[in-house]
C-alpha positions as CSV (number, residue, x, y, z in Angstrom):
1,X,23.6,58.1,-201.9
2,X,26.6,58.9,-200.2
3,X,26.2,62.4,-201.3
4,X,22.6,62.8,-199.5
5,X,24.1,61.2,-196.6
6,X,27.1,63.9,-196.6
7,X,24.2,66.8,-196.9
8,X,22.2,65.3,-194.0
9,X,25.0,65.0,-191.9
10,X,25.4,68.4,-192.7
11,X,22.4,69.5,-191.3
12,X,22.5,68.1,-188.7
13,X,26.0,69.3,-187.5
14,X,24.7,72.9,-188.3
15,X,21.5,72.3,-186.2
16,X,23.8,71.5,-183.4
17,X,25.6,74.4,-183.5
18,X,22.5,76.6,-183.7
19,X,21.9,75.1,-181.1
20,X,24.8,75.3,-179.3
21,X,24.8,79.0,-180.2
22,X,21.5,79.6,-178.6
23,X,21.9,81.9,-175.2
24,X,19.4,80.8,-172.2
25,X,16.4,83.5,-171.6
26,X,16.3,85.0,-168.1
27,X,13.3,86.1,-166.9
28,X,13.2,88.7,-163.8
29,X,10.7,90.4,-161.7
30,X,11.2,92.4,-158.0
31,X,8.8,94.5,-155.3
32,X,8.9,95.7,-152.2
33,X,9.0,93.9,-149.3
34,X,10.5,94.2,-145.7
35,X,10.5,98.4,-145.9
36,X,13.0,97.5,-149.0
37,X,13.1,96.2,-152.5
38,X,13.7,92.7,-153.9
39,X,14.5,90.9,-157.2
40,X,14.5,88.0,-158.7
41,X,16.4,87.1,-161.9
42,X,16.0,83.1,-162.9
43,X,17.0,81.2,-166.2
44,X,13.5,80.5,-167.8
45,X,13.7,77.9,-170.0
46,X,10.0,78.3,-171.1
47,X,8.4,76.0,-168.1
48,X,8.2,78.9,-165.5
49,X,5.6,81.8,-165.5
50,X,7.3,84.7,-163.8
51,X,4.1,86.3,-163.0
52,X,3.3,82.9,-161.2
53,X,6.0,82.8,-159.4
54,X,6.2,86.2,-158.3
55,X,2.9,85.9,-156.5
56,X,4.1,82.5,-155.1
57,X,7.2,84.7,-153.7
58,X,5.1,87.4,-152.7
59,X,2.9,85.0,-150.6
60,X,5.9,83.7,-148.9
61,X,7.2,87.4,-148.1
62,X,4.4,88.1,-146.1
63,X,4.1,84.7,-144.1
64,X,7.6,85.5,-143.3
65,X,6.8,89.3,-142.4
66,X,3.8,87.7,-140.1
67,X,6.4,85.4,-138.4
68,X,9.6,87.7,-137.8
69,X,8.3,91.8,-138.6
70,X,8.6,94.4,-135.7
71,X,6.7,96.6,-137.9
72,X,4.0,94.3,-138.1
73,X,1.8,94.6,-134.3
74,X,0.1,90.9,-135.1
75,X,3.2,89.2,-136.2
76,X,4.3,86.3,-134.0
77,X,7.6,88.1,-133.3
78,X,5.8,91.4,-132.0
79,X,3.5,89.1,-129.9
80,X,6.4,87.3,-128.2
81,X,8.0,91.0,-127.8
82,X,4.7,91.6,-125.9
83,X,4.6,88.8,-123.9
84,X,1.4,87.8,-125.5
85,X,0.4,83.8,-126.0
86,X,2.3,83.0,-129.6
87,X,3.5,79.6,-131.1
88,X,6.7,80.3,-132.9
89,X,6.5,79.0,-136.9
90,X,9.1,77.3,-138.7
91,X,10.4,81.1,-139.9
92,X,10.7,82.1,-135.7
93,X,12.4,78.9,-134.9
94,X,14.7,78.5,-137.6
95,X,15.5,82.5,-137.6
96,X,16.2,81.9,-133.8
97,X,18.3,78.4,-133.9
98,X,20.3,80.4,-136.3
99,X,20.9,83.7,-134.9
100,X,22.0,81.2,-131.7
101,X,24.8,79.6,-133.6
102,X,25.7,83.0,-134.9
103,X,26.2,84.8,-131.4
104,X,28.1,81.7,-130.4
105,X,30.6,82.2,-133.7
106,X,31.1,85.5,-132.9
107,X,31.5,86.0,-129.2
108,X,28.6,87.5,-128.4
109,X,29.1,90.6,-130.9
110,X,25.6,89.3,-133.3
111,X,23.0,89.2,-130.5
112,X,18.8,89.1,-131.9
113,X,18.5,90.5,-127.7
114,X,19.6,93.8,-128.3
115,X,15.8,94.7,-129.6
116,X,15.5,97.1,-125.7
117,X,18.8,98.8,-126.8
118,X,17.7,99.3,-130.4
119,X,14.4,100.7,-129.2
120,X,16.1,103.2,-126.5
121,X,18.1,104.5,-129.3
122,X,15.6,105.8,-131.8
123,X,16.1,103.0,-134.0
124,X,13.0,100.9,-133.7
125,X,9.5,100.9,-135.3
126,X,8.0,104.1,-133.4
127,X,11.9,105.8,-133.8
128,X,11.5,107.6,-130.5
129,X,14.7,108.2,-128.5
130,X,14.7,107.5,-124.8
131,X,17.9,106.4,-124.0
132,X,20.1,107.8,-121.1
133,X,23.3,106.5,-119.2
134,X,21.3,105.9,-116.0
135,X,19.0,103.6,-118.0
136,X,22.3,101.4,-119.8
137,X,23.0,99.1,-116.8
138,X,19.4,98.3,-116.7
139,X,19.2,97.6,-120.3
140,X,22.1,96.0,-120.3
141,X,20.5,93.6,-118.3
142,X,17.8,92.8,-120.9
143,X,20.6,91.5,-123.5
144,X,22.4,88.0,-123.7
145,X,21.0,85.1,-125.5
146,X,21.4,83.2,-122.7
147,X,18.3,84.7,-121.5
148,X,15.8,83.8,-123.2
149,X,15.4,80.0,-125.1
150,X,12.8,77.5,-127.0
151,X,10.9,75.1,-125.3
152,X,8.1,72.9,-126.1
153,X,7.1,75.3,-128.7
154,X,7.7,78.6,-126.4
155,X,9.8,81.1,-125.9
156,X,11.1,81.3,-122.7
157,X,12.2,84.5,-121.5
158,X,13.9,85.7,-118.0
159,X,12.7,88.8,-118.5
160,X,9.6,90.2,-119.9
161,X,11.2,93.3,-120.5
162,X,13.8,91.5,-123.0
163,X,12.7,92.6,-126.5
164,X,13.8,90.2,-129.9
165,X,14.9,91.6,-132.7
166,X,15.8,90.0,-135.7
167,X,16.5,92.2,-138.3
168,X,20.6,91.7,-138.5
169,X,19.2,88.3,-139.9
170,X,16.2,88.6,-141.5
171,X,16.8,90.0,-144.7
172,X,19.7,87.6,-145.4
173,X,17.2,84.4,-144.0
174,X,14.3,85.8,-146.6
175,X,16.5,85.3,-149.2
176,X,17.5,81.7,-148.0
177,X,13.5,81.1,-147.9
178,X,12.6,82.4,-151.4
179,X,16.1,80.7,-152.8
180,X,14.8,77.3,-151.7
181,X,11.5,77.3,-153.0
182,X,12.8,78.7,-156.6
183,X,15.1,75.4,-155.6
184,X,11.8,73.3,-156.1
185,X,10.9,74.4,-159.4
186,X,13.9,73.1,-161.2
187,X,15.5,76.3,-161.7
188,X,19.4,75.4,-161.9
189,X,20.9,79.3,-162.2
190,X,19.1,82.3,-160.5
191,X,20.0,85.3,-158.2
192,X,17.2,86.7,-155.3
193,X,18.4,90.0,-153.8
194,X,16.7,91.5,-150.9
195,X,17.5,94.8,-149.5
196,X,21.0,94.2,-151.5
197,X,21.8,90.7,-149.5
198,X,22.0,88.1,-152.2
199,X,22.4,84.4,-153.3
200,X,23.3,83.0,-156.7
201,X,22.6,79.6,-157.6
202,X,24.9,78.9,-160.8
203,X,25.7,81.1,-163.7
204,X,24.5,83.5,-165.6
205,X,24.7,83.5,-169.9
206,X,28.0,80.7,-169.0
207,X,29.7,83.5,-166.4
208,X,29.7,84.0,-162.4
209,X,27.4,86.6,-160.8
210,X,28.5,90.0,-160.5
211,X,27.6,92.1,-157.2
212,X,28.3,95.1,-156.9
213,X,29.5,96.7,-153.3
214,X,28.1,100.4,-152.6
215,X,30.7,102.8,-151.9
216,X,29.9,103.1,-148.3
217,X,29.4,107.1,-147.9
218,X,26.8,108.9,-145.3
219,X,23.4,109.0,-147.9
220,X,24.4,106.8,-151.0
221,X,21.1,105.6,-150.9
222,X,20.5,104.0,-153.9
223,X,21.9,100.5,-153.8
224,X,24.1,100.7,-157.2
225,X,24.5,104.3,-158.1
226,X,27.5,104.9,-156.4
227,X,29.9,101.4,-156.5
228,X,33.1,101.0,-154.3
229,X,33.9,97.2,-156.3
230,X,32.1,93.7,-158.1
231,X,32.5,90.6,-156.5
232,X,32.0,87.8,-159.1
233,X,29.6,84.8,-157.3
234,X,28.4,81.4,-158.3
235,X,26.5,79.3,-156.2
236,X,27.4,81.8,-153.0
237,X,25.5,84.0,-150.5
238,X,26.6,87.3,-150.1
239,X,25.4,89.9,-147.1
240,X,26.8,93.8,-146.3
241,X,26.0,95.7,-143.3
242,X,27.2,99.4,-143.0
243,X,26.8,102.9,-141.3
244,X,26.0,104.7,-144.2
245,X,22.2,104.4,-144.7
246,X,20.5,104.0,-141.1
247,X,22.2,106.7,-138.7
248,X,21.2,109.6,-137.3
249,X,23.7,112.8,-136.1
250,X,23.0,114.5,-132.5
251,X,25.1,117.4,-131.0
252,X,27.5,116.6,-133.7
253,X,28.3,112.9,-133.2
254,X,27.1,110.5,-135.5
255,X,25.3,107.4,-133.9
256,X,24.3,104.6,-136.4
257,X,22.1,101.3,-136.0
258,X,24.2,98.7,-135.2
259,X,24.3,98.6,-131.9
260,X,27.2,96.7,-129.9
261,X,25.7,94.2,-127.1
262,X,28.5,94.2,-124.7
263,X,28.3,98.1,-124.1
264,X,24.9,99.4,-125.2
265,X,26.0,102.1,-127.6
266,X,25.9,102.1,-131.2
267,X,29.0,101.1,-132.8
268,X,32.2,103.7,-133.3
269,X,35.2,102.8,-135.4
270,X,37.1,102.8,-138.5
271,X,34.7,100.0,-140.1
272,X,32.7,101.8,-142.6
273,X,31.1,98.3,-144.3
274,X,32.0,95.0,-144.3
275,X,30.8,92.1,-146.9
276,X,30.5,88.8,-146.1
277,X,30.3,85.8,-148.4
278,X,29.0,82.2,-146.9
279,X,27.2,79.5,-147.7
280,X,23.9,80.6,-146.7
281,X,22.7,84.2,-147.1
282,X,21.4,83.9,-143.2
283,X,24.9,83.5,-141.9
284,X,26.5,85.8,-144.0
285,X,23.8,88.7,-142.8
286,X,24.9,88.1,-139.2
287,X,28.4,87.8,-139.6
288,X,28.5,91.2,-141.7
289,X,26.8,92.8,-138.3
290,X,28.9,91.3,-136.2
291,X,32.1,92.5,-138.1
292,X,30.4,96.1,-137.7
293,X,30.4,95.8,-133.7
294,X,34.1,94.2,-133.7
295,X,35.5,96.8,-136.2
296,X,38.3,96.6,-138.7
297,X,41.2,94.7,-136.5
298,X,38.9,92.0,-135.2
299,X,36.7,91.4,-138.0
300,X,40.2,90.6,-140.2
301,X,41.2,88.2,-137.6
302,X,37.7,86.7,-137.5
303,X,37.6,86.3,-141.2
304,X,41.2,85.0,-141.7
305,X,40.7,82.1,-138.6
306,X,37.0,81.0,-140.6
307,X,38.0,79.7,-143.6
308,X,34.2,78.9,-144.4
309,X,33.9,82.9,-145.0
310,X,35.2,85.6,-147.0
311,X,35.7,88.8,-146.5
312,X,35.4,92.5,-148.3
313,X,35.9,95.5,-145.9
314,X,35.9,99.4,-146.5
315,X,37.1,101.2,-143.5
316,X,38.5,104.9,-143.3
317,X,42.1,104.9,-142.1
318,X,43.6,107.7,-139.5
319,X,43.0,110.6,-142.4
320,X,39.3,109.6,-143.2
321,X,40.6,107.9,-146.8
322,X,38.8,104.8,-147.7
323,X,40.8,101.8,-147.3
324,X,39.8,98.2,-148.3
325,X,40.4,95.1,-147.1
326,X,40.0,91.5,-148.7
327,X,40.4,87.7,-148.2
328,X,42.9,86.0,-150.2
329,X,40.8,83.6,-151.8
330,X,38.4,86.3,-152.9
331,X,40.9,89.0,-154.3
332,X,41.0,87.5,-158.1
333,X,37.1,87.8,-158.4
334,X,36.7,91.5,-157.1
335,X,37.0,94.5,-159.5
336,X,37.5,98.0,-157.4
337,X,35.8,100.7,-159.4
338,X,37.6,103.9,-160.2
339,X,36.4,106.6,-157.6
């Protein structure tokens, strides 16, 4: 008796450590959405079709595209842009209470107003250049979020000509979206990635997240084929904005997208990229722009007096060698590759 009670115990303590040996399945899928890619890569533990959920996520993607695209002429955004009758959705009024908050943060340097500037410059949806020094003042004028506001389900402008322009944000708030409703499914680790802003959500086979941070260089186009460092990432959102990517070069000068509203030009200095890591994937989009416009000096100063964020920068010092830059608390969970 005592024997068979020795081999069942026996059993049993080797079908708990079969069990315990047993890795979690992740299931992934991506796409294309926002004139870039996404993925999503989720713990499946057998209750979740992925092909399911990718059309559920796919659905979402274009509701939000309808709500905040320029590049879509019946989206709710380009209407407002036009002055047309549109009632803002949740997407427009959240995106827009947000990107608020953000300009406030930052001292004006994130501002979703600049959309005039960004147009005048070549950088907007029909990419024609029209912009001139004796048109600056006027655009200038165009630009402040205190010009323009919500009310009773409007938006108030006090200009027509002001033009709204949210994609410093939008990538980063799509990711917020999609992370939430993977949120409802019961889905305790996952990462969603959109045009390389992410958020993690737990752990993945019992370690953090690893992000890697392109090696900011003029045409390293491929997020991932040319690495400047890994950031490991649990339950974190992570954004980067850079020069390298959307720029074009004129008479020899380079002038790239981000576009600083307090003088109407694109943004000049030693910055080259700067990462951001906040709660929400939203926040850490703008911030990352923002950095961009301030530059190296301010943005460490920013960082450092915001304990809520962290902080990766790559800037190029006085003989054009990369130089990085990191918050404290994040320097034991970033690897910098070999280049």
């Amino acid at each position: 008796m005592n024997n068979r009670i020795s081999v069942i115990w026996l059993l049993l303590l080797f079908l708990l450590a079969a069990c315990k040996e047993k890795k979690p399945v992740f299931s992934n899928f991506s796409g294309f959405t926002q004139g870039t890619t996404y993925s999503v890569v989720f713990e499946n533990p057998g209750k979740v079709n992925p092909q399911e959920l990718q059309k559920e996520v796919e659905r979402i993607f274009h509701d939000f595209d309808m709500s905040l695209s320029l590049y879509q002429d019946s989206s709710i955004l380009s209407k407002i842009n036009r002055n047309e009758d549109a009632v803002p959705d949740s997407f427009f009024i959240e995106a827009f209470n947000k990107s608020q908050l953000i300009s406030e943060l930052t001292g004006g340097t994130f501002d979703i107003t600049v959309g005039a500037l960004v147009k005048a410059w070549g950088f907007g949806p029909d990419e024609q250049k029209n912009f001139s020094e004796s048109i600056r003042d006027s655009l200038l004028n165009l630009v402040g979020m205190n010009k323009v506001h919500l009310s009773d389900g409007k938006v108030i402008k006090s200009s027509p000509g002001i033009i709204l322009d949210f994609n410093a944000i939008a990538q980063g708030y799509s990711v917020d979206v999609i992370s939430r409703y993977i949120d409802t499914k019961g889905i305790s680790n996952y990462l969603v990635e959109v045009g390389g802003e992410v958020r993690v959500r737990g752990d993945k086979d019992g370690t953090m997240w690893r992000i890697g941070i392109d090696r900011p260089e003029d045409n390293n186009m491929i997020p991932g084929n040319n690495l400047e460092a890994i950031i490991r990432l649990r339950d974190r959102s992570l954004a980067t904005s850079g020069n390298y990517r959307k720029f074009y070069v004129e008479n020899g000068i380079k002038y790239s997208h981000t576009i600083d509203p307090r003088t109407g030009y694109p943004a000049r200095n030693q910055l080259l990229s700067a990462t951001i890591i906040a709660d929400d994937c939203a926040t850490a989009d703008g911030i990352a722009t923002a950095c961009m416009v301030m530059g190296k000096d301010k943005s460490v100063e920013f960082i450092t007096g915001h304990s809520e964020f962290e902080g990766y920068l790559i800037y190029s010092d006085e003989s054009g060698n990369f130089k990085t830059w990191a918050s404290e608390s994040l320097k034991e969970y970033i690897s910098e590759t070999e280049n």
